[in-house]
LOTOR-445158 format. One record per residue: x negated, y negated, z of N, C-alpha, C, CB in turn; residue in one letter; residue number from 1. Coordinates in Angstrom, 3 decimals. Atoms other than C-alpha are relative to their C-alpha. Last residue first. Glycine has a CB too. Layout:
BEGIN
+----------+----------+----------+----------+----------+----------+----------+----------+----------+----------+----------+----------+------+-----+
:      nxx :      nyy :      nzz :     caxx :     cayy :     cazz :      cxx :      cyy :      czz :     cbxx :     cbyy :     cbzz : rest :  nr :
+----------+----------+----------+----------+----------+----------+----------+----------+----------+----------+----------+----------+------+-----+
:        X :        Y :        Z :        X :        Y :        Z :        X :        Y :        Z :        X :        Y :        Z :    a : NUM :
...
+----------+----------+----------+----------+----------+----------+----------+----------+----------+----------+----------+----------+------+-----+
This chain:
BEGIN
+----------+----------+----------+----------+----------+----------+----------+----------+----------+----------+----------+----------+------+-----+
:      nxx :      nyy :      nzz :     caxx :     cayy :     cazz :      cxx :      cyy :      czz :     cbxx :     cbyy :     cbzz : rest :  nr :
+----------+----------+----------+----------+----------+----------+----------+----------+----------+----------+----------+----------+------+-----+
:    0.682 :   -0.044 :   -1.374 :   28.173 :   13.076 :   14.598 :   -1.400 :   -0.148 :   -0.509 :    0.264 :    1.427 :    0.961 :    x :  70 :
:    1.669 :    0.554 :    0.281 :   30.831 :   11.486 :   12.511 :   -1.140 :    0.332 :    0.794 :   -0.131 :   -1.454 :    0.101 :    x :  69 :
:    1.165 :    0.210 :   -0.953 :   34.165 :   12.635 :   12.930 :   -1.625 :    0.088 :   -0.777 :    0.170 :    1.263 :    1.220 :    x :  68 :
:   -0.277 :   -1.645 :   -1.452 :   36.941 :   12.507 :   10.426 :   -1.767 :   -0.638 :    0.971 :   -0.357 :    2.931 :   -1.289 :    x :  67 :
:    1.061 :   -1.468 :    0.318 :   35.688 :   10.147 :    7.376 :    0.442 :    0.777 :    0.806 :   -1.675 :   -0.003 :    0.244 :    x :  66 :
:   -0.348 :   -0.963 :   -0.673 :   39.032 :    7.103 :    7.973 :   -0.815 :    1.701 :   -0.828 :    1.771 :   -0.221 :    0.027 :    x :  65 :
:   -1.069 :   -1.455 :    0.663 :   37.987 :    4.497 :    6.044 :   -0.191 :    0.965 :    1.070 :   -0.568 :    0.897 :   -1.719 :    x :  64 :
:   -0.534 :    0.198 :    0.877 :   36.424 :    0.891 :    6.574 :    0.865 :    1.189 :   -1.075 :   -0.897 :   -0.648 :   -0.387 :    x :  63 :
:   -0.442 :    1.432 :    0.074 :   35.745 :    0.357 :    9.922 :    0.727 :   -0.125 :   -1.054 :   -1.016 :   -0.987 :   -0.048 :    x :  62 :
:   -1.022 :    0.458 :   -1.006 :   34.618 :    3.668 :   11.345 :    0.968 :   -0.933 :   -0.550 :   -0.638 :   -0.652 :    1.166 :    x :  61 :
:   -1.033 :   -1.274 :    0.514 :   32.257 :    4.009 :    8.303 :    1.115 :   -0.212 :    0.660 :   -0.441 :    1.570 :    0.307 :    x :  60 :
:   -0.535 :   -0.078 :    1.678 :   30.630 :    0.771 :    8.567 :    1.263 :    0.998 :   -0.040 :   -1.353 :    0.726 :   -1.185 :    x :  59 :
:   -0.710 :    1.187 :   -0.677 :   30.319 :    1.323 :   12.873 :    0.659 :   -0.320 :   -1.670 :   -1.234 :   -1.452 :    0.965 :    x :  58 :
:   -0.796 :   -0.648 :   -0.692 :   28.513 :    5.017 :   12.192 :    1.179 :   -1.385 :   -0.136 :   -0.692 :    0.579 :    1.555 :    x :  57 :
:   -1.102 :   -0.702 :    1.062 :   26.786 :    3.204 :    9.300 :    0.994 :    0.326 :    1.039 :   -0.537 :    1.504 :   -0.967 :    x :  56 :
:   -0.853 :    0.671 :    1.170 :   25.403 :    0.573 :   12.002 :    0.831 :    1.169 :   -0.755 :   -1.056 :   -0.821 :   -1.161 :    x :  55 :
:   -1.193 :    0.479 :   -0.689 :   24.918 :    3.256 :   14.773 :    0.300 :   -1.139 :   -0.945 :   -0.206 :   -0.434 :    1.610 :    x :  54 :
:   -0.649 :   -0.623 :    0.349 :   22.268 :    5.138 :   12.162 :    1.739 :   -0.750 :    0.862 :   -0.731 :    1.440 :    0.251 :    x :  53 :
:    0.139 :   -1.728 :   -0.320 :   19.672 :    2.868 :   12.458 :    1.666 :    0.000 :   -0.771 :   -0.204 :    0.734 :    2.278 :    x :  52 :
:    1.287 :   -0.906 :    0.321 :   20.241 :   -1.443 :   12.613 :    0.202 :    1.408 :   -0.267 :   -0.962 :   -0.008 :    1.125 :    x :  51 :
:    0.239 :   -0.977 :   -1.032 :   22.616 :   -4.240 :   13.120 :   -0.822 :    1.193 :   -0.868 :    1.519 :    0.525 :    0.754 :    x :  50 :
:    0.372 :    0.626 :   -0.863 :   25.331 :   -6.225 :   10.854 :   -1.090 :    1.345 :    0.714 :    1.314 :   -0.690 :    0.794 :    x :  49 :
:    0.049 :   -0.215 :   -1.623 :   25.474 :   -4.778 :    7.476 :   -0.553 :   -0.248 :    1.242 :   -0.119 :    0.744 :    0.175 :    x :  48 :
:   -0.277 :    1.350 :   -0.995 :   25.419 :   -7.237 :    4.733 :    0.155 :    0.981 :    1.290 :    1.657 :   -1.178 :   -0.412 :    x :  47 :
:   -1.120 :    0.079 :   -0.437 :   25.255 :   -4.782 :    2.053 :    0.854 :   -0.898 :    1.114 :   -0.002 :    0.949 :    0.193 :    x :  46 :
:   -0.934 :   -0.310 :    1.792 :   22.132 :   -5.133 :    0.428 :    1.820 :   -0.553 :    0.583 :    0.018 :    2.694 :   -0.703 :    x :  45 :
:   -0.226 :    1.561 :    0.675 :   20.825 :   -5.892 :    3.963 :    0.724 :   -0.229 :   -1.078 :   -1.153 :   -0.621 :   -0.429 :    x :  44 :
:   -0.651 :    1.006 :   -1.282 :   21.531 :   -2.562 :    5.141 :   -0.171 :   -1.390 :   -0.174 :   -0.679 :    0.242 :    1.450 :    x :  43 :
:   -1.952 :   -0.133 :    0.903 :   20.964 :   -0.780 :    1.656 :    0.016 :   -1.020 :    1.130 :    1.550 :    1.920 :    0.036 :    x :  42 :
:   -0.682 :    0.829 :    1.227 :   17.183 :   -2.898 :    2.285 :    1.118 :    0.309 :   -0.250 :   -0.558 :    0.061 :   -1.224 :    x :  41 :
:   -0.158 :    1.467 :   -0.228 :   16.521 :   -1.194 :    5.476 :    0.459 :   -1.018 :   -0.577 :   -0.788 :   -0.396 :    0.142 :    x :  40 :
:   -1.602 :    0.237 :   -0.391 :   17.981 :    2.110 :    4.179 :   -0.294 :   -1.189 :    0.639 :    0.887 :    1.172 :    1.028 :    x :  39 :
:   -1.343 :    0.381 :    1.206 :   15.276 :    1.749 :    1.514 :    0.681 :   -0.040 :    1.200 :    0.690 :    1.222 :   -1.455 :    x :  38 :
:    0.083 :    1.533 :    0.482 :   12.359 :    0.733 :    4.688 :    1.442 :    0.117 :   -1.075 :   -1.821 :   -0.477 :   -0.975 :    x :  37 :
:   -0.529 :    1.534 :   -1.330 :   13.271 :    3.597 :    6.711 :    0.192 :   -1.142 :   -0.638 :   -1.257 :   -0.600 :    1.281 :    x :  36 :
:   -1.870 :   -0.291 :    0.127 :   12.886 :    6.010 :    3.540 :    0.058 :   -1.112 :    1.019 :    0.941 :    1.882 :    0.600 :    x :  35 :
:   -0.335 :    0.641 :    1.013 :    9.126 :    4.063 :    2.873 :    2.019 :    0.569 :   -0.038 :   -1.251 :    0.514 :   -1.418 :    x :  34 :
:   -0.495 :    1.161 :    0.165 :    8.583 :    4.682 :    6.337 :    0.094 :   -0.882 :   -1.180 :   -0.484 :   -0.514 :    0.736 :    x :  33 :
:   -0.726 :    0.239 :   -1.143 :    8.624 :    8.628 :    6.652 :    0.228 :   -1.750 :   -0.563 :   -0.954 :    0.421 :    1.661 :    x :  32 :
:   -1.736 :   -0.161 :    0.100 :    7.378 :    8.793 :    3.397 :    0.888 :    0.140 :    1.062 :    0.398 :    1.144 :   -0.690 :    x :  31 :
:   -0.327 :    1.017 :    0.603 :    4.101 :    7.254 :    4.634 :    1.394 :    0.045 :   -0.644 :   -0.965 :   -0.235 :   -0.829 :    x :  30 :
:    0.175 :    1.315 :   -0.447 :    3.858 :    9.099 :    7.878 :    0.459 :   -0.856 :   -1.237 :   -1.519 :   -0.277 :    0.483 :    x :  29 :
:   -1.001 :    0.128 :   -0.398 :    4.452 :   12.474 :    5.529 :    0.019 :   -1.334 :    1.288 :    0.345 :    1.395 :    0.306 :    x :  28 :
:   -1.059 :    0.146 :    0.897 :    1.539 :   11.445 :    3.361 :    1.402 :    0.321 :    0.837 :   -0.254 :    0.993 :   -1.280 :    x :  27 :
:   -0.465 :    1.244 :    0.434 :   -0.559 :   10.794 :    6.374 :    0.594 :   -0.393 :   -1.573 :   -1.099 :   -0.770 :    0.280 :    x :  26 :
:   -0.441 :    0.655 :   -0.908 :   -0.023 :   13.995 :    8.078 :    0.381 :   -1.074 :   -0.828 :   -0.839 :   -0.205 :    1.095 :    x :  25 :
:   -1.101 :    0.104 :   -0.153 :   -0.239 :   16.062 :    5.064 :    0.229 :   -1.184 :    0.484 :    0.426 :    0.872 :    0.572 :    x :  24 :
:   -0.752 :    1.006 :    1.078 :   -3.609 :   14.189 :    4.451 :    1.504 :    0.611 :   -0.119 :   -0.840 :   -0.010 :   -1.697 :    x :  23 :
:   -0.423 :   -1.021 :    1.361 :   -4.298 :   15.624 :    7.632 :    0.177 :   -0.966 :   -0.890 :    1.439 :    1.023 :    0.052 :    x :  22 :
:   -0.780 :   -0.582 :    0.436 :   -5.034 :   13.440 :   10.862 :   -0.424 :    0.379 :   -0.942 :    0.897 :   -0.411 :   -0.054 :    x :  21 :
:   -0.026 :   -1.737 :   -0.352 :   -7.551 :   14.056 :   13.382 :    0.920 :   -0.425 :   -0.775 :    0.214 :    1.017 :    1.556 :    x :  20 :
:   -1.003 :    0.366 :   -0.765 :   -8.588 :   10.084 :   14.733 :    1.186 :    1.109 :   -0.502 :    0.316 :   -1.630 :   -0.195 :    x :  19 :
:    1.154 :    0.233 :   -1.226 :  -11.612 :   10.102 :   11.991 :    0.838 :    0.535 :    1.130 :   -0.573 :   -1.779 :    0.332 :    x :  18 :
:    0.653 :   -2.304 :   -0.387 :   -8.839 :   11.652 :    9.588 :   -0.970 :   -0.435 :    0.806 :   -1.027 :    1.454 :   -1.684 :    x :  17 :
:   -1.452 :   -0.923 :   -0.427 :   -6.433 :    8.330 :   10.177 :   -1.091 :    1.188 :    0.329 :    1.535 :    0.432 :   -1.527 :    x :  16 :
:    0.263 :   -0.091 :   -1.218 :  -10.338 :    5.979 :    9.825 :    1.452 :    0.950 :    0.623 :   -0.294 :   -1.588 :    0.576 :    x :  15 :
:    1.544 :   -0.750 :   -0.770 :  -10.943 :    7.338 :    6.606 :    0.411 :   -0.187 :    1.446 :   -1.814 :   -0.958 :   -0.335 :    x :  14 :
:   -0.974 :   -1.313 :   -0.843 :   -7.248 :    6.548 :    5.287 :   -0.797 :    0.323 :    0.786 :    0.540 :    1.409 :   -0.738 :    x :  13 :
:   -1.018 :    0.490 :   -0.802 :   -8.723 :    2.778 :    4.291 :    0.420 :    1.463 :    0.954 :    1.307 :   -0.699 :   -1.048 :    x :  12 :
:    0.814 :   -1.111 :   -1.365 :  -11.920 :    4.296 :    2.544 :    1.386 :   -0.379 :    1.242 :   -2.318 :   -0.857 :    0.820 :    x :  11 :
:    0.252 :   -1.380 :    0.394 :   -9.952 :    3.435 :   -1.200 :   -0.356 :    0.704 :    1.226 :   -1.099 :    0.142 :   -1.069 :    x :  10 :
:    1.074 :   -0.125 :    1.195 :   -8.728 :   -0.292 :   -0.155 :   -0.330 :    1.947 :    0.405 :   -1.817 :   -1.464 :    0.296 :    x :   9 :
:    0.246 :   -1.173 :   -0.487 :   -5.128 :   -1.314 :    0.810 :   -1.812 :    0.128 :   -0.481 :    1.204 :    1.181 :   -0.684 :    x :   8 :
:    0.655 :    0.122 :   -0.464 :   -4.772 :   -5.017 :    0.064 :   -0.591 :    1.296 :    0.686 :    0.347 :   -0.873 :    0.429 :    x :   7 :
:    1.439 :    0.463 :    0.393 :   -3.453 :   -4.391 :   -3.082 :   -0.942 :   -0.292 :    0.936 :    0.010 :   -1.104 :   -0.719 :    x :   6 :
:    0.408 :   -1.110 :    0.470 :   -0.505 :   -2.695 :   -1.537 :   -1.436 :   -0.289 :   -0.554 :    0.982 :    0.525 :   -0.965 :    x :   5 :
:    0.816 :    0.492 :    1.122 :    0.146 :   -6.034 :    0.364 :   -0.536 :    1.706 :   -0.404 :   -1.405 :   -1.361 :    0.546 :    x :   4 :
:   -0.560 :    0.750 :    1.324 :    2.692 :   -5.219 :    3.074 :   -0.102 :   -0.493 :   -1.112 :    0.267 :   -0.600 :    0.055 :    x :   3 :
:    0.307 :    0.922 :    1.576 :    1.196 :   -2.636 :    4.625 :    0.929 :   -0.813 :   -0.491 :   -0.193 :    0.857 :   -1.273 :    x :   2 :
:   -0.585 :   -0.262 :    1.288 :    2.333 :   -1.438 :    8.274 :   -0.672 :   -0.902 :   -1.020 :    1.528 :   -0.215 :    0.025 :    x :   1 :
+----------+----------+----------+----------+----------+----------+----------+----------+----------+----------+----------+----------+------+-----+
């Protein structure tokens, strides 16, 4: 993963399509983990203990009665 956007440089994707991907591919790869990363930050935001989708499940549970959660 990037953590320095500036350290990206212009031939960087070259070696994804060497190794067969699409520029779909590696635009949906990158919005894949820029959503991961916001609900990483609500989950800190909020102080929730723990990770994925079994934190909210455990939030929700805890602090109001939603009906089932699947």
């Amino acid at each position: 993963m990037v953590l320095n956007a500036d350290a990206v440089e212009k031939n960087d994707p070259g070696e994804a399509y060497r190794q067969g991907w699409t520029g779909t591919d590696i635009y949906e790869a990158a919005n894949y983990m820029l959503r991961n990363l916001a609900v990483e930050l609500l989950l800190k935001a909020y102080k929730i203990d723990g990770q994925g989708a079994f934190a909210w499940r455990t939030m929700l549970d805890t602090t109001a009665n939603f009906g089932t959660i699947t």
